[in-house]
N, C-alpha and C positions, 0 to 999 in steps of 0.2 A: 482912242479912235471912236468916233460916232457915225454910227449909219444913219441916215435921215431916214424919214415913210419914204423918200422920191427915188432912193438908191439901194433898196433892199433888193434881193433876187429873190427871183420868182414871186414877186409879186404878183396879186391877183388881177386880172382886168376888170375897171370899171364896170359895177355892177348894180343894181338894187339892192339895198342898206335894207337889211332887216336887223332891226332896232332891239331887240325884246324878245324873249324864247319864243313867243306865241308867235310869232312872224314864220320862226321855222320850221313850228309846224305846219302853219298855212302853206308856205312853200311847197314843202313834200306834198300835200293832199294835191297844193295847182300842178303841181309839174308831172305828178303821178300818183295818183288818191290810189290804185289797186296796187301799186308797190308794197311787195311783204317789206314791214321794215322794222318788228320787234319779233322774236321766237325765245320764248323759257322753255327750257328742254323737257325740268323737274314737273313742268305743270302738262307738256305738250300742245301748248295755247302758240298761237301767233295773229300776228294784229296788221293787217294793209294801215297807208297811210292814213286814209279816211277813219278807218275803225279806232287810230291812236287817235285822230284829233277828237272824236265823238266821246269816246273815253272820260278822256284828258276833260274836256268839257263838262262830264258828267260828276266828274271828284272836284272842279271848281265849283258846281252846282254846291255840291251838299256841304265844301268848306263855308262854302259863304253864306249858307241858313244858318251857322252855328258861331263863323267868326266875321269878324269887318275883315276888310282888307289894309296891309298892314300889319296884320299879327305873323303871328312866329310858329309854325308849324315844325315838330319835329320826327327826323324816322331814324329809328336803331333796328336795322331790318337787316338781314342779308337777301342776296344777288337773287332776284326772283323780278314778277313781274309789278309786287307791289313798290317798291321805291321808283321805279320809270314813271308807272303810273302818276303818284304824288307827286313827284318831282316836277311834269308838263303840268299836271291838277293843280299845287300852289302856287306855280307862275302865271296861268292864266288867272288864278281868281287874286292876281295881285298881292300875296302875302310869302311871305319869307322862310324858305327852305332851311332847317337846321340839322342837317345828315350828322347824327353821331357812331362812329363805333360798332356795333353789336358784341364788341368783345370785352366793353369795359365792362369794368368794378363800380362798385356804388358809389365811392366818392369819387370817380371819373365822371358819371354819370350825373352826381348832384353840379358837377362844378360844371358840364357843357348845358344843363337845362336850367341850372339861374343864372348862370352867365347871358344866355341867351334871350330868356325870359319867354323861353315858350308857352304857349296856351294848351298844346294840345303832343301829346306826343306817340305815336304808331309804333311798337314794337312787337317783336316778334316774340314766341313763346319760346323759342328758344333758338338759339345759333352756334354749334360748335360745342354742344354740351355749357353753353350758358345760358340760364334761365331769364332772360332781357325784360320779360318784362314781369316779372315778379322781383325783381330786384328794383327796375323803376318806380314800381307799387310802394317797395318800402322805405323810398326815400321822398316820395313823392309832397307827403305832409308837410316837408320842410320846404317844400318851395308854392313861392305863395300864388303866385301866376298860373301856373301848370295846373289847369283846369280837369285835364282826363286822359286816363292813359289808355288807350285801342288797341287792343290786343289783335296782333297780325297769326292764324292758325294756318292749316292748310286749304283753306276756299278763302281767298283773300276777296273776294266780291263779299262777302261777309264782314268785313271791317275794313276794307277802302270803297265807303260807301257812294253810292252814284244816285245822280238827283237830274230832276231837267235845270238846266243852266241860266237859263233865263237872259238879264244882259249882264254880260262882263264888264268890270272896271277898264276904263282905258289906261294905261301904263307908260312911264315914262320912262329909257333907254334906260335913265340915272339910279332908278329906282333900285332898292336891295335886294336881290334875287337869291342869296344861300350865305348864311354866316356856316362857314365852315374849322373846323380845330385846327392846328396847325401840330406837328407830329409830335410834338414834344418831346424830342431829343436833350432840351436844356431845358428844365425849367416845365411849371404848367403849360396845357396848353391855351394859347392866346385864339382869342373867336377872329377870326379874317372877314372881312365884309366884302362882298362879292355882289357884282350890276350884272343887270340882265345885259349891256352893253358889255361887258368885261368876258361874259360867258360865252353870247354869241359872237364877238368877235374872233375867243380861242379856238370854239369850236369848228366854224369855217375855214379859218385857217390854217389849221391841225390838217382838216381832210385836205383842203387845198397843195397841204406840202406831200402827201400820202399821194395824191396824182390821182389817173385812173387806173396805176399799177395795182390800186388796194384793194379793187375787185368790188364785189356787191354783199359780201356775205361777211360781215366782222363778230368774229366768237372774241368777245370780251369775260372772262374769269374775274376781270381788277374790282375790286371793291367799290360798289355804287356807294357810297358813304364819302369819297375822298374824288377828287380833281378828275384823279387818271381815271377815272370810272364814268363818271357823270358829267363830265363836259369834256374830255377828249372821247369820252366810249357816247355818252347818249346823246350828246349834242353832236358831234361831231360824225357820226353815224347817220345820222337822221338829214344831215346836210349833204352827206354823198349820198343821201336816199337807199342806204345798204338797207339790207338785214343784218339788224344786231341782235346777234344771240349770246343774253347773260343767264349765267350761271355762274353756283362758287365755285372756287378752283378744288380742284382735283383732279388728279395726273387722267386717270382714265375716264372718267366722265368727259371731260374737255377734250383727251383723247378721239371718244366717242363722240362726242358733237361736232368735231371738225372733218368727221370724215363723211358724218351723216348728213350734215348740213352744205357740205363739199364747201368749207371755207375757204375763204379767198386773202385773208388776214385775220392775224392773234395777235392779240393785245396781250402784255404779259411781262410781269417784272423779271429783272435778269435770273433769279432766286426760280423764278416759279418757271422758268425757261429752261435751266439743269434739271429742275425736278420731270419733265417732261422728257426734256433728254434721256434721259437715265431708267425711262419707266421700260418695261420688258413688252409694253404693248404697243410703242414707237413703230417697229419694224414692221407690225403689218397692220399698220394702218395708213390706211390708203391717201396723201396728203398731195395727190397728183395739183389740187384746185389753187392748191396755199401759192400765194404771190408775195407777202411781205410780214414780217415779222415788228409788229411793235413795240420798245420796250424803253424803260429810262426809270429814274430813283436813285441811282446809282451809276457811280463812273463805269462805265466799259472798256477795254481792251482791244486791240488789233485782233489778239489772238480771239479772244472770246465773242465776235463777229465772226471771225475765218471760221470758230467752232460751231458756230450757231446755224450760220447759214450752210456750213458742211452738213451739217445734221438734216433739218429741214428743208432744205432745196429751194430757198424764199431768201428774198434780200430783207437787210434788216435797217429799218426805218428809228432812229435813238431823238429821244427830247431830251430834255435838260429845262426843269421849272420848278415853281414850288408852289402851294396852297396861294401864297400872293400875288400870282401870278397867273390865278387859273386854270396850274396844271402846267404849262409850255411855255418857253419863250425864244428857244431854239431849235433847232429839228435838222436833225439830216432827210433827205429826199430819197426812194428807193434809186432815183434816175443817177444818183448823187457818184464824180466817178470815185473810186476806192480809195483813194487818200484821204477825201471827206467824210467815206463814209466808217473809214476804219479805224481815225485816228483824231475825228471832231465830233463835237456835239451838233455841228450843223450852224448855218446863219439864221437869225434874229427871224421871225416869223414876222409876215408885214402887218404891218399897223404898230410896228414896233419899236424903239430907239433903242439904239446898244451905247455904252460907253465902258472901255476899258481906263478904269480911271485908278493915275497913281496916289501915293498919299497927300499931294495939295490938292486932289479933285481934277487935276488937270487929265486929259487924253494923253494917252503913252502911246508910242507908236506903235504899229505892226511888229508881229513879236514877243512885246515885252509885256512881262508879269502884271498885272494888277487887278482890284478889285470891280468884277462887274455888277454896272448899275443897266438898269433897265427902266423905260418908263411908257407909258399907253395907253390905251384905252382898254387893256387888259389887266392893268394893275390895280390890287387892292387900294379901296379907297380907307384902310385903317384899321386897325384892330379895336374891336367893339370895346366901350368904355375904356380904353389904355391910351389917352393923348402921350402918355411919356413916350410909350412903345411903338405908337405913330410918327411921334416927329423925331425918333431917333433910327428908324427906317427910312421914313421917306422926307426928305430932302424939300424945301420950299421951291424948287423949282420941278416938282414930281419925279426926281428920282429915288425908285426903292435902289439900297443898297444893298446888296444882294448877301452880304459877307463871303463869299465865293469866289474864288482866286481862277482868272483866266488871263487867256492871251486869244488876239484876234489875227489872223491872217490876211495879204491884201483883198481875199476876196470876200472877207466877212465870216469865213466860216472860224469860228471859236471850238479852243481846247480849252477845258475847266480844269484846271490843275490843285484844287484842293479847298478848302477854306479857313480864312481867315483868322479864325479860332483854334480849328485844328491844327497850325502850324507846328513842330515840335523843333523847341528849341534845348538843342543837346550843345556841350562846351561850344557855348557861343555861336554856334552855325546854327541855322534853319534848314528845317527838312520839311518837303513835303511828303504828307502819308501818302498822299498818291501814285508820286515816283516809284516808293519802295512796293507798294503794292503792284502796280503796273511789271515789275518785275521778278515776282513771287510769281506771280499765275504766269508766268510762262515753263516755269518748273512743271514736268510732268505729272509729280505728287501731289501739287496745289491747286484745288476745285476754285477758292475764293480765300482771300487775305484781307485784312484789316489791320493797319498800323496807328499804335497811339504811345505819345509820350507820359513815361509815369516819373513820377517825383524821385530826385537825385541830389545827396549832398554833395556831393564832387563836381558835375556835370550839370544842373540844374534839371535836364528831365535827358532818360533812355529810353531807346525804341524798346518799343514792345511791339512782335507781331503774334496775331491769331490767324494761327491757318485750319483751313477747313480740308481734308485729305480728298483728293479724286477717288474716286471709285477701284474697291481692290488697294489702296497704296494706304505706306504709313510713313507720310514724311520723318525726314531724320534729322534737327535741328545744327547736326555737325555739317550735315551736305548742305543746307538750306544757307548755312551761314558763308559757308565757299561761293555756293553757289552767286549769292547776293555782293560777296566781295569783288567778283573776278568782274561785276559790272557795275557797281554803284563806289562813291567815295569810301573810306573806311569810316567815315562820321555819318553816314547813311544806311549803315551795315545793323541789323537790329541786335540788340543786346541779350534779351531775354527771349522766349517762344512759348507760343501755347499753343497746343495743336486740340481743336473742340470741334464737336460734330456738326454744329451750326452756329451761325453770330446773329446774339441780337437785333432784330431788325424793327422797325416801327412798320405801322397799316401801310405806310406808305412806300416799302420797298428799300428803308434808307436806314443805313447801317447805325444803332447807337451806340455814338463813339463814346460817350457821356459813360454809358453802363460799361463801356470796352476797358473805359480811363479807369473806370471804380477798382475792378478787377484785376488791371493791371498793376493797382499801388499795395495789391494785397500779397502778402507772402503766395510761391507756388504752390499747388497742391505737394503733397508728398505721398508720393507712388510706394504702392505695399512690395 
């Protein structure tokens, strides 16, 4: 089935096209220049909208004494006020945003900044107990571009330097606005090339689908480095003319800013949602303001909605997208009623084509299984230097193919049922890991499951699940196996169990199933 842009819901009404990040912040300043609309908690700094765009204008100043426009700017920073800033700063002065990491390793590190071919790269002195840019330093020789590394301290006006602006380069929609990594679940990661068109599109209508249930104040924790940060959190923030208040995650900080800041929505992978849940300083904090809960990177549950929104008092708002996509490509609505919102990822965000396409490429009806493609003016235009990697995504007639296994409903709203790769194929049947997992966490014992096929001479691959134990519980892989029986086929029943304190996750909230598969083909540990 295909949605055209003319039959999406909730479409946005005809409006004035702003082309180019720089537009969005003109916006904010026309609509409302004294709107609070940035707050970093760790510095106590906040910026009206006027004050962002004067900023923003002052880091284009001083990029553009030093580089042309066009070049490749890069930040390995954590969630502060310096990557917002660069972020508006290299878009206005025309040159290309390349957000890595803060947590990688040196050859992570060497392979996003030749890959990219940055000239200049902003990192911090350290994030999470990694030394970022002393490690940048010592790789730096080897790449021949990478002109100087700026070390980011604690008085970041000190090395996100500000200049008078002078004139700006004019820019065009098409232009490359952030090569960003892709999580690398499989394989290195691949550089995604990303339009200032593809950005401001996601980002308007991210908020757009958030409504004005999502209030003025969005506490963002997600990583300014990656999609869910930087263009659903900063672009997308700045279009509903909120205040967005970033910082790193942690339970009580974030805790403490939502209650101080009297948030009105949290941004927040499912992962970092438990972990808030579960904090002991939940109960008295005062979450009267919170309207809507944001989160996606990962499939969700009926249950794990009922529990989310039980907890927080806030409906919860789910995407479903990837690095090629901007971040979003489907959304549930808070307004959205409970079937949709409990049991989809939501319909296609406008500006957007869905196809649920079977193995001839053909449209499969309502219902039925197949891989979703998507295509827009939000889709990556290609993986920097990989034509293989480009034209074996995306399709000559601009569809990316998503590898990502759904079904659509008549109304458009889409269930993601797995992907592609993931499939596990045990004596001849196919399983989705999703299924099995989808009925693991309904078990009282089970916080979060991950299911992956491990290699079999008899059988060709056996389930394997990793459960994570709820709080207080110690799953018992005899009950869990009943339990999974008395609902699922006997060939969908897992095989084997590991019960671990957490799973693998990449930056971007998405379980690696890749490390899950490694671990699964290896003998079990053996208990003293």
């Amino acid at each position: 089935m295909v949605l055209e842009r003319s039959e999406l819901l909730a479409a946005p009404a005809p409006g004035p096209v702003e082309g180019v990040l720089g537009d969005v912040l003109h916006r904010a300043v026309r609509e409302g220049p004294e709107d609070l609309v940035l707050c970093t908690p760790a510095t106590g700094e906040t910026w009206t909208a006027a004050q962002l765009l004067a900023d923003a204008r002052a880091v284009a100043g001083a990029l553009l004494r030093d580089f042309e426009p066009g070049s490749r700017i890069a930040t390995c920073l954590g969630n502060g006020p310096e990557p917002v800033l660069l972020q508006w700063g290299v878009a206005l002065a025309g040159m290309t945003l390349v957000p890595i990491n803060p947590r990688s390793r040196p050859a992570e590190l060497e392979h996003a900044l030749g890959l990219s071919g940055a000239v200049c790269l902003y990192a911090a002195d350290d994030v999470a107990g990694n030394p970022v840019a002393d490690l940048a330093a010592a790789v730096a020789d080897r790449l021949p571009a990478l002109r100087e590394v700026r070390r980011c301290g604690v008085d970041w006006r000190a090395t996100v330097e500000l200049a008078e602006p002078g004139s700006l380069p004019p820019l065009d929609p098409d232009l490359l606005a952030q090569v960003q990594f892709t999580s690398g679940t499989t394989g290195r990661p691949k550089g995604v090339r990303i339009t200032h068109s593809g950005m401001v599109a996601t980002g308007r209508a991210f908020a757009e689908r958030l409504g004005p249930e999502a209030g003025r104040v969005w506490v963002n924790p997600m990583p300014l480095f990656h999609t869910a940060g930087n263009v659903l959190g900063v672009v997308g923030a700045l279009w509903a003319r909120a205040e967005h208040v970033v910082l790193p995650f942690a339970p009580a900080p974030v805790l403490r800013a939502m209650a101080e800041r009297r948030a009105t929505l949290l941004s927040a992978a499912p992962t970092l949602l438990d972990l808030l849940a579960a904090h002991p300083d939940l109960p008295r904090t005062d979450l009267a303001a919170l309207r809507v809960l944001f989160t996606g990177g990962m499939t969700v549950t009926a249950a794990f909605v009922d529990r989310v929104e039980s907890v927080f008092g806030a409906r919860l708002s789910i995407t479903f997208g990837m690095t090629e996509t901007c971040g979003a490509v489907l959304q549930t609505a808070p307004t959205d009623p409970d079937r949709i919102r409990r049991e989809t990822v939501g319909a296609p965000l406008a500006g957007t084509d869905v196809r649920i396409a079977g193995p001839d490429g053909a449209a499969v009806a309502p219902g039925v299984t197949g891989e979703l493609w998507v295509r827009g003016a939000r889709i990556t235009r290609g993986y920097l230097d990989d034509p293989a990697a480009t034209a074996e995504a995306i399709d000559p007639e601009g569809w990316l193919h998503t590898g990502d296994l759904a079904e659509m409903d008549g109304t458009g709203a889409c269930r993601v049922v797995g992907r592609l790769k993931d499939m596990i194929k045990t004596g001849g049947e196919n399983v989705s890991p999703v299924e099995v997992e989808e009925v693991l966490v309904q078990h009282p014992d089970v916080a979060l499951a991950a299911v992956v096929g491990a290699p079999d001479e008899r059988w060709g691959e056996v389930i394997v699940a990793f459960v994570v134990p709820a709080p207080g519980s110690e799953p018992d892989p005899a009950e869990l196996t009943a339990f999974t029986r008395d609902r699922l086929s006997p060939f969908k029943v897992p095989r084997a169990w590991r019960v671990v304190e957490q799973l693998p996750m990449t930056a971007s909230a998405k379980v690696q199933r890749a490390e899950l598969r490694r671990v699964a083909a290896e003998p079990p540990p053996v208990r003293p």
